[in-house]
C-alpha positions in Angstrom: -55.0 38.4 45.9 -55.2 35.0 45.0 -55.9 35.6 40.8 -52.9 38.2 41.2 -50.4 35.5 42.3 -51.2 33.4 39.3 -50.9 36.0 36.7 -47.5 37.1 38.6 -46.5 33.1 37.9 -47.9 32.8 34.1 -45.9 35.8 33.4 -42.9 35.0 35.1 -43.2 31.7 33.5 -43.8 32.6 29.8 -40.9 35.3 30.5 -38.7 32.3 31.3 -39.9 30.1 28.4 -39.2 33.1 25.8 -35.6 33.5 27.1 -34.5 29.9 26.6 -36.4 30.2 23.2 -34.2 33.5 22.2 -30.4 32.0 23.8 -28.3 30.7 21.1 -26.6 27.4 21.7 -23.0 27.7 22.7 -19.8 25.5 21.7 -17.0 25.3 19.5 -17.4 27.0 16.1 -14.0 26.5 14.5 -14.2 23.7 11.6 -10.8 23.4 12.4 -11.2 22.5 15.8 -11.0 19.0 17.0 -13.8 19.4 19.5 -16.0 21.4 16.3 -20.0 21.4 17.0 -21.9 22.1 13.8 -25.1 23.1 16.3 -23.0 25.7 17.7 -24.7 29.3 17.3 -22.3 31.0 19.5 -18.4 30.3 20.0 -17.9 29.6 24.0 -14.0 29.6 23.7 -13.9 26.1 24.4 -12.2 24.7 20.7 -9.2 22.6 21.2 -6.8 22.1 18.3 -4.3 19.0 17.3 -0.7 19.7 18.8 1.7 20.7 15.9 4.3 19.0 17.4 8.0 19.0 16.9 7.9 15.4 16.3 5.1 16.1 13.2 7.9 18.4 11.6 10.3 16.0 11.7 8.4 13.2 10.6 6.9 15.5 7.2 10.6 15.9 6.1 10.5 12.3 5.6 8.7 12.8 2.3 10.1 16.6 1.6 13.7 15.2 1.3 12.6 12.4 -0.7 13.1 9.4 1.9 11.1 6.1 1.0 9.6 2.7 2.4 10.5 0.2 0.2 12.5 -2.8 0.0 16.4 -2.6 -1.6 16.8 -6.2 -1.4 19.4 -6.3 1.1 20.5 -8.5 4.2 22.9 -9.6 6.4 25.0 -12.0 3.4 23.8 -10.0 0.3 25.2 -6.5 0.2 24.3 -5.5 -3.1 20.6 -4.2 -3.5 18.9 -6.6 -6.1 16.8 -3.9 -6.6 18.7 -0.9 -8.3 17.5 2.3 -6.2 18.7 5.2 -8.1 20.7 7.9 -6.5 19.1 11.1 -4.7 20.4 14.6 -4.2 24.1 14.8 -5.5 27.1 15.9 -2.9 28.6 19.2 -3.5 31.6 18.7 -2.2 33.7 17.0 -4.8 35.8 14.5 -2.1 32.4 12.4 -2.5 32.7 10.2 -5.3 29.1 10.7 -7.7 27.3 7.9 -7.9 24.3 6.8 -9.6 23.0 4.7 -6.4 22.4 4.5 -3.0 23.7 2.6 -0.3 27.6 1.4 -0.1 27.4 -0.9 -2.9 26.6 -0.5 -6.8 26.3 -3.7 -8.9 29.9 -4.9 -7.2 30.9 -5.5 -3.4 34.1 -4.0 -2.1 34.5 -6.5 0.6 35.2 -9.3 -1.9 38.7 -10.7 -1.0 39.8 -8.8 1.4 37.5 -8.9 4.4 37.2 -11.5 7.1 33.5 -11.2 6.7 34.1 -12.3 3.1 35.8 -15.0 4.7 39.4 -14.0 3.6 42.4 -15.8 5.6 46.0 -15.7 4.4 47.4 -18.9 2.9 50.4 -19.0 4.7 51.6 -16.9 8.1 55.3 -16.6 8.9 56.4 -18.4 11.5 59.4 -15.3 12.7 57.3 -13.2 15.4 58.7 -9.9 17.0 57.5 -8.7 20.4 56.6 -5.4 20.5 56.7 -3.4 23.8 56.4 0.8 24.8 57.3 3.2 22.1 57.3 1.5 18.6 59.7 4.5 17.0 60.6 8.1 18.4 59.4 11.1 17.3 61.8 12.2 14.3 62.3 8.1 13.4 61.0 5.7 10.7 60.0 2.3 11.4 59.2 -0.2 8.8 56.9 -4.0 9.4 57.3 -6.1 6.7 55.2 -9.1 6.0 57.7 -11.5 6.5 57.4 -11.2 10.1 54.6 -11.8 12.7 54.6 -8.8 15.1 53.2 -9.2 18.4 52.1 -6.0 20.6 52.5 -6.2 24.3 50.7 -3.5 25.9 49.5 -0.1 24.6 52.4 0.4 22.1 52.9 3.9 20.7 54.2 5.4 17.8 55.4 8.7 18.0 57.6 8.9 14.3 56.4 6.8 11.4 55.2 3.8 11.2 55.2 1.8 7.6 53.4 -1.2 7.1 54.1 -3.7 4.3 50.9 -5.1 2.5 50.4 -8.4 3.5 51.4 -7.7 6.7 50.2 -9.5 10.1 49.9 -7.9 13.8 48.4 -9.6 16.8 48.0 -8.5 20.2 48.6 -10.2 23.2 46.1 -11.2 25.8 45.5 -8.6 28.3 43.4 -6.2 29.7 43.2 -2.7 31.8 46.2 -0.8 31.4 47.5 -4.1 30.0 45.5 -4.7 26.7 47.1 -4.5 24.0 46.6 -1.5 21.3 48.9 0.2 18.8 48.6 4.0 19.5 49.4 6.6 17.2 50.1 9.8 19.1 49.6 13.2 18.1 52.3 14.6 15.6 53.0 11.0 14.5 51.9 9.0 11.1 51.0 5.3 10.5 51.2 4.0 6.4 49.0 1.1 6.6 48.8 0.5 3.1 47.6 -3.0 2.2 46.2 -4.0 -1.4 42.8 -6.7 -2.2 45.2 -9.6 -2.6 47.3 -8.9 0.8 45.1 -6.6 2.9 47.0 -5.9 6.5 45.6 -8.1 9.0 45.4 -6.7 12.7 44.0 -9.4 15.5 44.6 -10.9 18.9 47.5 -13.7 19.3 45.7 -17.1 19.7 43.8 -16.4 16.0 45.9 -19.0 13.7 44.1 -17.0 10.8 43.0 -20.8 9.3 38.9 -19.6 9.7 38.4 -21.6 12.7 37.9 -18.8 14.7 34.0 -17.2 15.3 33.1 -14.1 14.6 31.6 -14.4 17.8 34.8 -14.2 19.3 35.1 -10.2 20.5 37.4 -8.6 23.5 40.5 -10.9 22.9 42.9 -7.6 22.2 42.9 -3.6 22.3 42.5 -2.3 19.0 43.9 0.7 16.5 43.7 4.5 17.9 44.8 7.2 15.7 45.2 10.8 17.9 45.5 14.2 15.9 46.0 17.7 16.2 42.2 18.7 14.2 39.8 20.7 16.5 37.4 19.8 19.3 34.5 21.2 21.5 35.7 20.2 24.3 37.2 22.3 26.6 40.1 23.2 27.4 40.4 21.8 23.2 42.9 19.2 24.1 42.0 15.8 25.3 42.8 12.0 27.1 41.5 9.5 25.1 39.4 7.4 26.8 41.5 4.2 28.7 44.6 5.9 28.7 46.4 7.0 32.2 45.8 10.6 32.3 49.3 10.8 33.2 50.4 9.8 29.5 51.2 12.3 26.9 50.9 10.5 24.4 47.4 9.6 25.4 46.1 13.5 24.3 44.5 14.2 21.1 43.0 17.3 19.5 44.6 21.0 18.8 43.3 23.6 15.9 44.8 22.0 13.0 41.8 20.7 10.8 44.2 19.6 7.9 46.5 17.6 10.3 47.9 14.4 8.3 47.9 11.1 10.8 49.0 9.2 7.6 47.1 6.2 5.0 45.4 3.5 6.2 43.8 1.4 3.7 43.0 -2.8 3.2 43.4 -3.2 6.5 41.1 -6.0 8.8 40.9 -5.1 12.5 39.1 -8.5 14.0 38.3 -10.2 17.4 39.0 -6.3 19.4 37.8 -4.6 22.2 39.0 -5.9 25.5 38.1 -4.2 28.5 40.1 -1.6 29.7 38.3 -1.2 32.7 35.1 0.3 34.8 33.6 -2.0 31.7 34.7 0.3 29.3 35.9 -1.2 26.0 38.6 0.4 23.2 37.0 1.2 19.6 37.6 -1.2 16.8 39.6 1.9 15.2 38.8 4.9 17.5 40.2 8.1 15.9 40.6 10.9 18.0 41.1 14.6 16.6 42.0 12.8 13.3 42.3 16.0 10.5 41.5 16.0 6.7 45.1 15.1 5.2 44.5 11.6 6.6 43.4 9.0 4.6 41.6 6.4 5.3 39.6 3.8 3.2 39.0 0.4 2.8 38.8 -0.8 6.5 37.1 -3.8 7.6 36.2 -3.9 11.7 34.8 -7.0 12.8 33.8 -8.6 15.8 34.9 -6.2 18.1 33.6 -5.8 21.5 32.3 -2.5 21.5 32.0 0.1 19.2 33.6 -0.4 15.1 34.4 2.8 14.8 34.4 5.9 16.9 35.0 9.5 15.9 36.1 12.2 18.7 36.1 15.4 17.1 38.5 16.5 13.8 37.2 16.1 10.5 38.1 12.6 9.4 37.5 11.8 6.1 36.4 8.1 5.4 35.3 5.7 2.5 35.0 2.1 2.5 34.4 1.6 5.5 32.9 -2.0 7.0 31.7 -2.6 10.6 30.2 -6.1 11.2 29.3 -8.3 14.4 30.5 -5.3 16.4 28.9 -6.0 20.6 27.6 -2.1 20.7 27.4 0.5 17.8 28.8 0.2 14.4 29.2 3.7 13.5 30.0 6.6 16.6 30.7 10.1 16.9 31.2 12.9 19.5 32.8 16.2 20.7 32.0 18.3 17.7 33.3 15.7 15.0 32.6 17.4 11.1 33.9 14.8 8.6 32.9 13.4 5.7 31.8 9.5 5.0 30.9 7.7 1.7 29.9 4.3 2.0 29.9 3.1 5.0 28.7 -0.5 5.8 27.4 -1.8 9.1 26.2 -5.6 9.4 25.1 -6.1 12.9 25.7 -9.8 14.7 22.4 -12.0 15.5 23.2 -12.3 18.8 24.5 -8.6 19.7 24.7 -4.8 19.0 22.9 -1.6 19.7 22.9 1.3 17.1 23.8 1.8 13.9 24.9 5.0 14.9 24.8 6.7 18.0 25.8 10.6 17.2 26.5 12.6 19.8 27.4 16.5 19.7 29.7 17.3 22.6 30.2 16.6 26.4 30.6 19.5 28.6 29.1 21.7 27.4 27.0 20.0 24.9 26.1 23.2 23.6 30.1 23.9 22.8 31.2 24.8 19.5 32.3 23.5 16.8 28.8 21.8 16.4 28.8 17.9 15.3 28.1 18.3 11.8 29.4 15.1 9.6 27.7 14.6 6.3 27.9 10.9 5.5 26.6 9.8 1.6 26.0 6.1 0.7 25.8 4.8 4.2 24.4 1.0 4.2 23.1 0.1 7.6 22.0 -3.4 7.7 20.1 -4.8 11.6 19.6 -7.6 13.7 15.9 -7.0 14.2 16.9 -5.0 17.5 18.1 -1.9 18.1 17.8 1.9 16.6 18.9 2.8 13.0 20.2 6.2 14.4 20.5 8.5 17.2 21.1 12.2 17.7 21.5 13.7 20.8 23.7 16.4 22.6 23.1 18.6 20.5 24.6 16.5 17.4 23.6 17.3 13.9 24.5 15.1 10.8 23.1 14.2 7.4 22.5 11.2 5.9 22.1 11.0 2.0 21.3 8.0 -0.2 21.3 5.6 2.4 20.1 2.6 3.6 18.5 1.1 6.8 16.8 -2.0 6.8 16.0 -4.9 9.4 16.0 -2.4 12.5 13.2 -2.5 15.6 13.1 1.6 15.2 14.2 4.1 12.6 16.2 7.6 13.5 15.2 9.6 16.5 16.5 13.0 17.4 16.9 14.6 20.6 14.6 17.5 22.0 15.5 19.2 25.5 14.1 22.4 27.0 17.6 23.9 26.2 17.8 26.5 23.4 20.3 24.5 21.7 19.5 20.8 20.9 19.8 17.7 18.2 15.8 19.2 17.3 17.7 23.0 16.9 20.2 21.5 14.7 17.3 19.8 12.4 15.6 23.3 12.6 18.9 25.0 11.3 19.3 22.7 8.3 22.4 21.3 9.9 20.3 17.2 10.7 18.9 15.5 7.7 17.9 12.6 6.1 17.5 12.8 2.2 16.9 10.7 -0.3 17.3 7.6 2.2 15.5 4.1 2.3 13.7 2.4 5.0 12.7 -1.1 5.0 11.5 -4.0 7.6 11.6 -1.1 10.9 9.4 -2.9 13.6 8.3 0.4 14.6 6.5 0.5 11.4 6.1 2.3 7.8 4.8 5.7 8.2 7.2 8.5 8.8 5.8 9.6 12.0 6.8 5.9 13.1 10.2 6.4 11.3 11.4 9.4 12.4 10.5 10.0 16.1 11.6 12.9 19.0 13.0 12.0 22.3 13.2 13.9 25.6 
């Protein structure tokens, strides 16, 4: 019994020996795994591959649409790139001028002269000033201001028939905030002709600014601002709108219809400085805020500076703009919302050293983000110029955009884009063609030089 019971173990143990002998080592197979093992014999279903994330898609079409990371030779004082970057993709639709660069300046800069951040001041201000007060001119009326005469605006003042502006022309607005602050409205149905020239741009700013240069361009939130209200479309619902810091209770307050071509009128040389005053729940007025503005405007060749909040602020329509500068401005230079589809060429925006968020914060609607008309604005020849601080761009609520031959230097991060679990989203509108960035430059982003540190998602 005893020499039984060790054969039955010498068996059982050379049975066990040969078993192990004859089992193939299991793990990952797939060379394309991230968790490979090349002594694998058998796959075990354990591979585990890199996530091919939404935020890798976005960050490849840096390179596809021919963005770059490189240095224009830009800054703060020095608009024109001293390195010539040629142009990118041309625009299509023939309101864009076609240049042979990119960014907002070529081998001149349009600010020269005119521009407060150039360091223009009149040499002489009149000495006759007009008050102001409620409706500048009826609905069916003309009103002319003519540089001779200083014209000071008590309140929100509206226009609701035409407004003409000599060149040359001064307007300053009284101290005052809330419902008191002082902004000239045009209303829906009405025009403003702003039409200044280099030599005598139209000069809009707050009352105690002797225009003699002594004044910083620190100084924001001493007056209201310009708001232009059309009849172009929105997403918004019910399609009409209040513009922000006006008593609900005001007509003349509402903005947007279904008339894309709607004509508010010319503004053009014009200097908005020293806006923004607070018109309450610490909400601010826009530089030049334009609310359901439609294409038969024009407007080029505007300088906002030093305003408290935003420079310039799009609601809907389809606003058409060129020229456009946005310097020491307390939030973001360049802002849009409820479904705005316009077109931009060269816009400018210098940011202060001591304030500012965004270059541009893009936003698609409000409730529901998901309404339509989508935000769609293609902008050429945008030059976006940080104060070390701050994001180059933002797209969220569902807002698309595009962005060609532009440039964005001296910014902490570069353009991020908005991903929710909705079906419709800033990342949807990337997907659909309708957000992107072509042919742009990139340079001194503290988030760093590789597109995946350039182009980031957000939740």
């Amino acid at each position: 019994m005893k020499l039984n019971k060790n054969l039955g173990f010498i068996l059982f143990l050379a049975l066990t020996v040969t078993f192990a002998a004859c089992k193939k080592e299991e793990g990952c197979t797939d060379v394309l795994a991230t968790n490979y093992d090349s002594d694998a014999e058998e796959d075990d279903d354990s591979c585990e591959y890199p996530a091919v994330s939404q935020e890798t898609d976005f960050s490849l079409s840096f390179e596809e649409n021919g963005n770059s990371h490189e240095d224009p030779g830009v800054s703060a004082t020095n608009l024109v790139p001293s390195n010539a970057l040629s142009a990118g993709n041309a625009p299509t639709d023939n309101w864009f001028d076609d240049v042979t660069y990119k960014g907002a300046f070529g081998s001149s800069d349009w600010t020269n002269g005119w521009t407060l951040y150039d360091g223009y001041n009149p040499t002489s201000v009149s000495t006759t000033e007009i008050e102001i007060t409620g409706t500048v001119v009826t609905s069916g009326s003309t009103e002319s201001w003519t540089n001779d005469n200083v014209y000071i605006l008590n309140g929100f003042c509206f226009v609701e028939g035409a407004l003409n502006i000599q060149e040359g022309t001064i307007i300053k607005g009284a101290e005052g905030s809330g419902e008191d602050a002082a902004a000239l409205i045009i209303a829906r149905g009405a025009t403003i002709n702003a039409i200044g020239t280099v030599t005598q741009p139209i000069i809009f700013t707050y009352e105690g600014d002797p225009l003699d240069g002594s004044i910083s361009t620190s100084t924001r939130g001493e007056w209201g601002g310009i708001i232009i209200l059309g009849a172009a479309t929105l997403n918004s619902s019910p399609g009409v709108t209040q513009i922000e810091g006006i008593p609900t209770n005001e007509p003349r307050g509402e903005y947007g219809g279904n008339d894309d071509s709607d004509n508010s009128g010319t503004i053009s040389y014009i200097s908005i400085r020293h806006g923004g005053s607070d018109i309450g729940a610490g909400n601010e007025i826009n530089g030049l805020t334009l609310g359901g503005v439609g294409s038969g405007t024009t407007i080029e060749y505007v300088e906002v500076i030093a305003n408290e909040d935003d420079g310039v602020e799009f609601f809907g329509g389809v606003a058409r703009t060129k020229h456009i500068l946005t310097a020491y401005c307390g939030d973001d230079s360049f802002d849009y919302d409820e479904g705005f589809r316009g077109l931009g060429q060269f816009w400018c925006a210098v940011q202060a050293s001591d304030d500012g968020d965004r270059g541009g914060e893009h936003d698609g609607g409000t409730e529901p983000e998901t309404a339509t008309p989508y935000a769609t604005p293609v902008v050429f020849n945008a030059t976006y110029i940080g104060n070390g601080e701050g994001r180059a761009l933002t797209f969220r609520d569902n807002a698309g955009g595009q962005y060609h031959n532009s440039i964005f230097v001296n910014w902490a991060k570069g353009v991020d884009i908005e991903n929710l679990d909705s079906e419709q989203d800033s990342y949807k509108q990337f997907q659909d063609g309708e957000l992107a960035l072509a042919g742009d430059v990139f340079w001194n982003i503290a988030a760093g030089t590789e597109p995946n540190a350039l182009f980031t998602i957000s939740e």
